[in-house]
C-alpha positions, 0 to 999 in steps of 0.5 A: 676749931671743932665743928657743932657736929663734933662738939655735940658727939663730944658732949654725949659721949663724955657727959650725957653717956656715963650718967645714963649708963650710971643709972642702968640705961644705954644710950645710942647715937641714931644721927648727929649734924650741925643742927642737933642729934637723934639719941635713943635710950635703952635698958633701964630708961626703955619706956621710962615716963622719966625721958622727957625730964632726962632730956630736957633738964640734962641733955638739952643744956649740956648741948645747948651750953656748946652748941645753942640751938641745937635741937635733941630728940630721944627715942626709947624702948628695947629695939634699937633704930636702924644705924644706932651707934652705942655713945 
């Protein structure tokens, strides 16, 4: 059995990573534990009005569907966070 940690690293890879990627963003991986995840969203999506919808009408329920209660925060803009990770 995987852990919440692993399955959340899954999710945002394999599904919230292509369609950012699919409409001109980068996404990146800031932190990821049990209870959640820190992403940052660049490229198209920097500064972009449309992350508050982006994350709550696809990331957190993609997230949420596996692990529930699972927290999500987005950051956006050109420089990337110390320790981000391309997803």
């Amino acid at each position: 059995m995987t852990s919440p940690r692993e399955q959340i690293l899954e999710i945002v890879k394999e599904l919230v990573a292509p369609l950012i990627r699919a409409d001109g963003g980068e996404i990146y991986v800031i932190s990821v534990d049990d209870a959640g995840v820190s992403l940052h969203v660049s490229g198209r999506y920097s500064g972009c009005p449309g992350n508050t919808l982006a994350r709550r009408r696809v990331i957190e329920p993609l997230i949420s569907k596996r692990v529930p209660g699972a927290r999500v925060s987005l950051s956006s803009g050109p420089l990337l966070p110390k320790g981000a990770e391309k997803a």
